[in-house]
C-alpha positions in Angstrom: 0.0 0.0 0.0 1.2 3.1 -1.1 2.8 5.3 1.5 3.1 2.3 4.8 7.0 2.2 5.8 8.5 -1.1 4.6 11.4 -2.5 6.5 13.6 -5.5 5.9 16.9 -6.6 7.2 20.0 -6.6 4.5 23.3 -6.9 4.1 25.1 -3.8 4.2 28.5 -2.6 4.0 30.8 -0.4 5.7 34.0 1.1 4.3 35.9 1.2 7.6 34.2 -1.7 9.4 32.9 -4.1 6.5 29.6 -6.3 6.3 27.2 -5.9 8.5 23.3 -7.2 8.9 21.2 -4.6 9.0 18.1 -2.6 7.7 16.2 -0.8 5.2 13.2 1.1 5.3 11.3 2.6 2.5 8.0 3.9 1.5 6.2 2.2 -1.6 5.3 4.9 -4.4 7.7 7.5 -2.9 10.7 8.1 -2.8 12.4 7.4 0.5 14.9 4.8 1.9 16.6 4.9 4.8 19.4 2.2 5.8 20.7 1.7 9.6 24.4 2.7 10.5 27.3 0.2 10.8 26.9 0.2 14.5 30.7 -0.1 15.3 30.6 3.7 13.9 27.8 4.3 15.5 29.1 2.9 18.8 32.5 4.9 18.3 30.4 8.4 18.3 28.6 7.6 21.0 32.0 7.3 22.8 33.2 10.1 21.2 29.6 12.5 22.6 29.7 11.3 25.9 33.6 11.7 26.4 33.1 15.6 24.7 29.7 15.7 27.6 32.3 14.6 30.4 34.4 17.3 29.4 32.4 19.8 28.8 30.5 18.6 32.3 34.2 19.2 33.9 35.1 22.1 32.2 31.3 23.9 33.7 32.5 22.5 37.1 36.1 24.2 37.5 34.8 27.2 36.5 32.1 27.1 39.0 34.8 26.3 41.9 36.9 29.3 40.4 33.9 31.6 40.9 33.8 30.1 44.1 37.0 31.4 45.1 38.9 28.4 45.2 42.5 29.2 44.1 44.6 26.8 42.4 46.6 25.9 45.1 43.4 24.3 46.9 41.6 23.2 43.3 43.2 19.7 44.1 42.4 19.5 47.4 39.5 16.8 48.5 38.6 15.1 51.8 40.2 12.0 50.2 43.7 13.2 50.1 44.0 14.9 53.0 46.3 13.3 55.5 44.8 13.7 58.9 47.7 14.3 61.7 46.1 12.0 64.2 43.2 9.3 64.5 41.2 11.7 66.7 41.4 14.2 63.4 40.7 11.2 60.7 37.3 10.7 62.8 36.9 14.1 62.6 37.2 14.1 58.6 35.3 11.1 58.3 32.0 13.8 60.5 32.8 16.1 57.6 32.3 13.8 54.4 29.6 12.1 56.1 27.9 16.1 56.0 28.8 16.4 52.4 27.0 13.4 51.4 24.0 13.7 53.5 23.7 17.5 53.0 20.2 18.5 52.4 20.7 22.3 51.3 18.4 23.6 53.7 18.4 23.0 57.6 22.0 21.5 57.4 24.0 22.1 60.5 26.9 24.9 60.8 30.4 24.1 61.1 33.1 25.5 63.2 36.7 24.3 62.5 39.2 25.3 64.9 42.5 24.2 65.2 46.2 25.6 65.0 48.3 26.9 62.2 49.4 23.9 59.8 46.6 21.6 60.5 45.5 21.6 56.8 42.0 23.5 57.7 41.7 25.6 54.4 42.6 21.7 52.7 39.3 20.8 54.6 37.4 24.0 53.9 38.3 24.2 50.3 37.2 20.6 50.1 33.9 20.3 51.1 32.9 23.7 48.9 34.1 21.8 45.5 32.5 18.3 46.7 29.1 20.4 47.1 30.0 22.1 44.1 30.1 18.9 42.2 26.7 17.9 43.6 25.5 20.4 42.1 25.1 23.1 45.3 26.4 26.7 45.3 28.9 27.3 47.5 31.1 29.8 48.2 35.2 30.4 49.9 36.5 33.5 51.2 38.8 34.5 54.1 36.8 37.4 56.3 39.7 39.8 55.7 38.8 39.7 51.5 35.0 39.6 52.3 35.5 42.7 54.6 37.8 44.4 52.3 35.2 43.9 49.0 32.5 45.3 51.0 34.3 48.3 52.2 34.9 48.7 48.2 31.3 48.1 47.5 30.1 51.2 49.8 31.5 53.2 47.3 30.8 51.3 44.2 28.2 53.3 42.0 27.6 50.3 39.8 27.2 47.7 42.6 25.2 48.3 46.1 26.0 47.0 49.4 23.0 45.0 49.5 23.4 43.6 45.7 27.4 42.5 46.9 26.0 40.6 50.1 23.0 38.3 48.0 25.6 35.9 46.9 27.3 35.5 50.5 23.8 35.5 52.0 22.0 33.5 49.9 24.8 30.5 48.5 23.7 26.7 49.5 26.9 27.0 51.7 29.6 29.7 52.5 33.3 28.8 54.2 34.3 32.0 56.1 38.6 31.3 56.3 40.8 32.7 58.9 38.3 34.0 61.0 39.7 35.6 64.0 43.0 36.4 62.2 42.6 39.9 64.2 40.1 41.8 66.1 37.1 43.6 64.0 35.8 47.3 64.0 32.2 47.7 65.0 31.3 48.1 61.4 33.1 45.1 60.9 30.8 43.7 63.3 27.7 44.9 62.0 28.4 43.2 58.7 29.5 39.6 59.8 26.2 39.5 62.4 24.4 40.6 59.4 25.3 38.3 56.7 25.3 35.3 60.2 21.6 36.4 60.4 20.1 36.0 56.7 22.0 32.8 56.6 20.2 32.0 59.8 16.9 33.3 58.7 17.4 31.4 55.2 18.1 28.4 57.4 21.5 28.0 55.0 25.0 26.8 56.3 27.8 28.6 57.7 31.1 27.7 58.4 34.0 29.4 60.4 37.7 28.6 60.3 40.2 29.5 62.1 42.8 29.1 64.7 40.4 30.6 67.6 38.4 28.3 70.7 34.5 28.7 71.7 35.4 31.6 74.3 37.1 33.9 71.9 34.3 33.3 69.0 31.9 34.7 71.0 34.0 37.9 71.6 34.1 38.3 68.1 30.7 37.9 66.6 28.6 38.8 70.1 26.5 36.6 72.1 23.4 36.7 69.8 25.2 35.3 66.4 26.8 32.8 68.6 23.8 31.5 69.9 22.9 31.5 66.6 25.8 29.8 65.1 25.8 27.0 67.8 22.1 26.5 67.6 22.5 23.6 65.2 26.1 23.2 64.9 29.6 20.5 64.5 32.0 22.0 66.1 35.3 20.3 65.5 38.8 21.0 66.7 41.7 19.3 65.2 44.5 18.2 67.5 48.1 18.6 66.8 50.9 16.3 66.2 52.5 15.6 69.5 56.1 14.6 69.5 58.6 13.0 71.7 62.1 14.1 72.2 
């Protein structure tokens, strides 16, 4: 009947791959044919797409952990290969990956890391922002001195307003605050860490401090309220150092 497909399996041939059984479909009374692909070929561009989609997919996700202020000295850096100083700290590292893979976006607990100078907490830090990052979560690294710095700048940015430079600190699936408590902050100062503590807290997002600081001293720093706040659903973890005999 004129116009009803028509198919039947042939013998075709391929220049590159030779015979192959395949098919033909045509259209009695018009003219259309259509013949199947030598499915090696067809096998070798599917390879060929999904290798160019794994590196395009990778290619998306480095430049999302750039924008996220991850320098290339940390781009490396994952909860895998870091090296924890002592079995207290690798239990400590296991707490975090477990929150990377059960983290929920909203509701998930803050994180304090404390702990001296060379104890690999910006490894850690740094970490867990490209893991989320490759779950597909925004996240965001800074150390306060550069957040502080940018939003002195922004006051007297015409182009961009104070409020319009805070949205993506306030607002981010998860933010990693480094060095905090490298030094004392002015009042100012103040005023714009409690605020950007309490949108994240009223947004119900994550917030994690780092820094080489204990509970006591935290609290002198961001005020009773955002501590409150900050340890309201918290994981507070404190590495230990490498103790030595001699």
């Amino acid at each position: 009947m004129s116009g009803q497909l028509v198919k039947k399996g042939i013998t075709l041939n391929c220049l590159t791959h030779g015979d192959y059984q395949g098919y033909e479909i045509t259209i009695p009374g018009l003219n259309f044919t259509k013949r199947s692909h030598c499915p090696i070929c067809s096998e070798l561009r599917q390879k060929e797409a999904d290798a160019f989609e794994r590196k395009e997919h990778e290619f998306e996700l480095e430049r999302k952990i750039t924008q996220a202020g991850i320098f290339p000295r940390f781009k490396k850096c994952t909860l895998e290969n870091y090296t924890p100083t002592t079995d207290a700290n690798k239990k400590r590292v296991d707490r975090l990956k477990g929150y990377v893979e059960e983290f929920n976006g909203e509701g998930d607990k803050n994180i304090l890391l404390f702990g001296a100078v060379g104890l690999g907490k910006s490894h850690l830090a740094t970490s867990m922002v490209s893991a989320l990052i490759r779950k597909g979560r925004s996240a965001i690294y800074t150390n306060v001195a550069k957040l502080l710095s940018d939003q002195k700048d922004s006051m007297s940015n015409n182009q961009v307003s104070n409020a319009q430079f805070m949205t993506s600190y306030a607002t981010c699936s998860f933010l990693v605050l480094d060095e905090f408590g490298l030094s004392g902050y002015t009042d100012h100062e103040k005023v714009v860490l409690n605020g950007l503590f309490n949108d994240r807290y009223e947004r119900m997002l994550p917030t994690m401090l780092v820094g080489n600081i204990n509970e006591q001293l935290l609290t002198g720093l961001v005020g009773e309220r955002s501590q409150r706040r900050l340890y309201s659903s918290c994981l507070a973890i404190t590495l230990d150092e490498v103790m030595f005999n001699g």
